[in-house]
N, C-alpha and C positions, 0 to 999 in steps of 0.2 A: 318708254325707253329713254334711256340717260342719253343728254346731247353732248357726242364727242366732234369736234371738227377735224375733219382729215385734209393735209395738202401735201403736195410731193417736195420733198428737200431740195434743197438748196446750199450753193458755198456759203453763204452766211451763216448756215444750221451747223457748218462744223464743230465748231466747242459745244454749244446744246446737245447735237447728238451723241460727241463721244464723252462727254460728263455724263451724259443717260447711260450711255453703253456700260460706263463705269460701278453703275451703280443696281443694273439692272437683276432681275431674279434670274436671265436665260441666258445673257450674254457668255462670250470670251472674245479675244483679242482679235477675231476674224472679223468682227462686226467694226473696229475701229474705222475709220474711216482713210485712215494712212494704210491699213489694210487693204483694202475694199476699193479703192483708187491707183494703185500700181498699174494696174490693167483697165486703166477708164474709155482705152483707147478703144476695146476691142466692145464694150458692152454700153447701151444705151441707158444710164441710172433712171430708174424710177420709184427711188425707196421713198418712204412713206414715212410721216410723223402724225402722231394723235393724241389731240389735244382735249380735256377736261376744261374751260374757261382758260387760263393762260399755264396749264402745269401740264408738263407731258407726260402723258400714260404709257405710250407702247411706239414702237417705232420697226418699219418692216424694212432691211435690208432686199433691197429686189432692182431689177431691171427691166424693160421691153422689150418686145420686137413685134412690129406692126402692132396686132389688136390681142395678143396676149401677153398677160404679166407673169414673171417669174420670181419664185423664191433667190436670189442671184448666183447668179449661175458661173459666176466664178467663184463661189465658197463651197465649202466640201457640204455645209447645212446651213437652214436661213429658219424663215417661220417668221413670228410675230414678238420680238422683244419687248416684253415688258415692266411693267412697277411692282419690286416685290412686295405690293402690297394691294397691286389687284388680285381680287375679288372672281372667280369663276362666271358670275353673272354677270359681274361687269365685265369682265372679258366679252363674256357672247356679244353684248353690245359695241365693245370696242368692234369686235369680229363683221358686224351686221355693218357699222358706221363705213369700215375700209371695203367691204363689197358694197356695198351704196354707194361709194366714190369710185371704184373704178368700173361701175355699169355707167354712171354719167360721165366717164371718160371717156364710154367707146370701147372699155377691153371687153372682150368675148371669150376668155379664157383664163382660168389660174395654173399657176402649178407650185405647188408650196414642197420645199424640201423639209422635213424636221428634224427638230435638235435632239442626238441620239440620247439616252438617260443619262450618260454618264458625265455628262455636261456641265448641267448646270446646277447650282447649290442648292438647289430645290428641287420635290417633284414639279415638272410643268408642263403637262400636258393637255394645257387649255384648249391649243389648237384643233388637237387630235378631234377633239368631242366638241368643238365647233365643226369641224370639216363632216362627222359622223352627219351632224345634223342637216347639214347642206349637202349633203348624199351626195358630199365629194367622193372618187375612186379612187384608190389605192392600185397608182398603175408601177406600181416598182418596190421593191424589199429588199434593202443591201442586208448580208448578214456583217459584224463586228468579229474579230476576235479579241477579246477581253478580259484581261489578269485580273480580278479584285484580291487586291490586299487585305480584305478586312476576314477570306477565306485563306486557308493552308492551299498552297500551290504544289498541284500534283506535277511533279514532269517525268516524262514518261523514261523508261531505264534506258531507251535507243538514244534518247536526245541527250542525257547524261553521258552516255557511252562515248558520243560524238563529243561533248565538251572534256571530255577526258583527254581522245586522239588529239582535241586540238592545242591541249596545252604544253604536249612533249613538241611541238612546232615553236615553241616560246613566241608567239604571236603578242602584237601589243595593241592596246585599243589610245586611240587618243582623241581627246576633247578639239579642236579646231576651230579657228573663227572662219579659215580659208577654205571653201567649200569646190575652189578650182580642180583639186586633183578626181575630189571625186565626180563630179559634174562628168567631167572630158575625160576621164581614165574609167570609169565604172558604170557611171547611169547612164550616160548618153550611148555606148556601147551597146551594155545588154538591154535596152530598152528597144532598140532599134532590131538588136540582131530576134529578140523573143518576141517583139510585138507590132515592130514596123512605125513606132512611134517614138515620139518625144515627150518629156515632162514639161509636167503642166509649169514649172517658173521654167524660165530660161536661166542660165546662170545669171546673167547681170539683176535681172529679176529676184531670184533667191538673195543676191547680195544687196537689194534697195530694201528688201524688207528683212534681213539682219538686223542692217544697219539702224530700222526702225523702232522693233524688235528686237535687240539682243539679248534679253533675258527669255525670251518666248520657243525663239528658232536657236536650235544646237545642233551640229554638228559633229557625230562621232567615227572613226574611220579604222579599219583595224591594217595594222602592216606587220610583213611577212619580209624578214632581211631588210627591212629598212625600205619597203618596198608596199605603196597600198595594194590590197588584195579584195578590201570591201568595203561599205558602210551604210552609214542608215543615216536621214535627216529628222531630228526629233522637232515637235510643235507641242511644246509644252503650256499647257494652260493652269487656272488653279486646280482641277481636281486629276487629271488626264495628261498622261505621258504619251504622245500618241504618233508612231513611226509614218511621216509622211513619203518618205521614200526610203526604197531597201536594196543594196545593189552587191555584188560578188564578182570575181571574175571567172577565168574559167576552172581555177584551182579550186574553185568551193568546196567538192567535194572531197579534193584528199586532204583540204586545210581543216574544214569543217570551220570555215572563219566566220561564216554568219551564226550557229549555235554559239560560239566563242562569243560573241558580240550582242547575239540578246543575252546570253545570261550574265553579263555581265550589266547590263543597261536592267534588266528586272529587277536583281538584287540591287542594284544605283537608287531609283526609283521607290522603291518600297520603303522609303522613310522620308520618301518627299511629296508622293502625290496618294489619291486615292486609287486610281485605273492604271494601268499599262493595255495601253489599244494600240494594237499589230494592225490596223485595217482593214480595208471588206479581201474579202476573197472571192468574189463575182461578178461575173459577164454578160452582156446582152440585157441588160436593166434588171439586175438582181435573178433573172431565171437558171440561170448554169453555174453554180459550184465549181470553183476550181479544188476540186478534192486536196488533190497532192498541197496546194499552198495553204487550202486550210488545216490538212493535217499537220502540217510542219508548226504552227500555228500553237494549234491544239496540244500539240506537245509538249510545250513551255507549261500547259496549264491552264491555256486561256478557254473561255465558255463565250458562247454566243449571246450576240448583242442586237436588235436589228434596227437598221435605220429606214423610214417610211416615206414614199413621196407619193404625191396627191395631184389630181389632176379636176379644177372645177370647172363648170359650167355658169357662164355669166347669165346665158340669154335660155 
């Protein structure tokens, strides 16, 4: 077996890690480190770097708590970032190197989230068929819904119908840096009244990582009389347009302001990215389908995608 050294990062490793991040076959921007630290408060770092003699091969975005490790569990996906120019063999061994370091640390536990396909520039599913071999479990399955561009996009005649209604409302979509109206006018609302909860940024949150990010995080918002009525927060990566929040208010249905506002953001898209991804549409760790939001989904055209998370055994 090939000798890789594994140690846990460090603020020194900042420019090392995000010049890897840069360069890497799995990454995107979520893995930056100015990412990944917005919320340093709330989560204990224990990401990982893995070295070949002095070159680094692979770098794990992750965290603790007590005696188990996580894929980090403030990113929507984590896994094992690597060199686009390892090797599947070498992989296992990188694989074999980083659970040999965290049994001599004391963890007793993994849990690895992974990188959905649409990801990254490459197939890279190293992990997958490392974790198959260490008869890791597959305790969760988010489904995707998912445009590809590179197929003819079917949408269904109701969703057409509905972008029809909404455009004798002369609704306007606009691009924004200011993410205030919608935060405290839109999401913060329906989040609370539909689900009893809050989003995952806080506004001032959303607005440190614009600010860092401002080619990445887009903001789109539609208004009705000069008045917003809806919007979506887009996280644009290189291949993936991908709706991180989606919000309306109570007019949705006679505006039909959110059909107005993905078909407008799909057709945007389709000459800039590869994917359009709407999000998972499930509950209770991937078990329960929210039918209705995947159909609404579905109806743009989008096809299932699924994202996988893994639970191993140290000991």
């Amino acid at each position: 077996m090939k000798e890789y050294i594994v140690r846990k990062y460090t603020p020194e490793d900042f420019m090392l890690w995000n010049n890897f991040i840069a360069e890497a076959k799995n990454a995107t921007f979520l893995f930056h480190r100015n990412f990944m630290e917005y919320h340093k408060d709330r989560f204990e770092d224990f990401s990982l770097l893995v070295f070949e003699d002095d070159t680094l091969k692979a770098v794990v975005p992750a965290n603790k708590s007590a005696t188990e490790f996580y894929s980090h569990q403030g990113l929507t996906y984590g896994g094992v970032v690597i060199d686009p120019k390892l090797k599947l063999s070498e992989f296992l061994n990188v694989f074999e190197s980083i659970t040999r370091f965290l049994q001599a640390n004391n963890f007793k536990k993994v849990w690895f989230k992974a990188l959905p396909s649409i990801y990254p520039d490459y197939f890279s599913d190293e992990l997958l068929y490392a974790l198959f071999l260490k008869n890791a479990k597959l305790v969760r399955r988010d489904t995707l819904s998912v445009i590809d561009y590179s197929s003819p996009i079917a949408i269904l005649p109701s969703r057409l119908k509905n972008i029809r209604k909404a455009e004798k409302f002369k609704l306007e979509v606009r691009q924004t840096t200011d993410f205030t109206d919608f935060w405290n006018e839109i999401l913060i609302p329906t989040l609370r009244e539909k689900h009893n909860t809050n989003p995952v940024h806080s506004l001032d949150e959303i607005k440190l990582l614009h600010s860092r990010f401002p080619d990445n995080i887009k903001q789109f918002n539609v208004y009705y009389e000069g008045k917003i009525v809806a919007g979506t927060t887009i996280f644009e990566t290189k291949n993936v347009a991908h709706s991180q929040y989606i919000g309306s208010n109570a007019h949705r249905s006679k505006l039909a302001s959110l059909d107005f506002l993905y078909d407008y953001l799909i057709k945007k898209y389709a000459s800039e990215k590869r994917y359009f991804d709407f999000g998972i549409s499930n509950e209770n760790n991937g078990r329960v389908l929210n039918e209705g939001l995947s159909y609404w989904k579905e109806s743009f055209g989008a096809q299932t995608v699924v994202q996988d998370f893994y639970e191993l055994d140290l000991i």
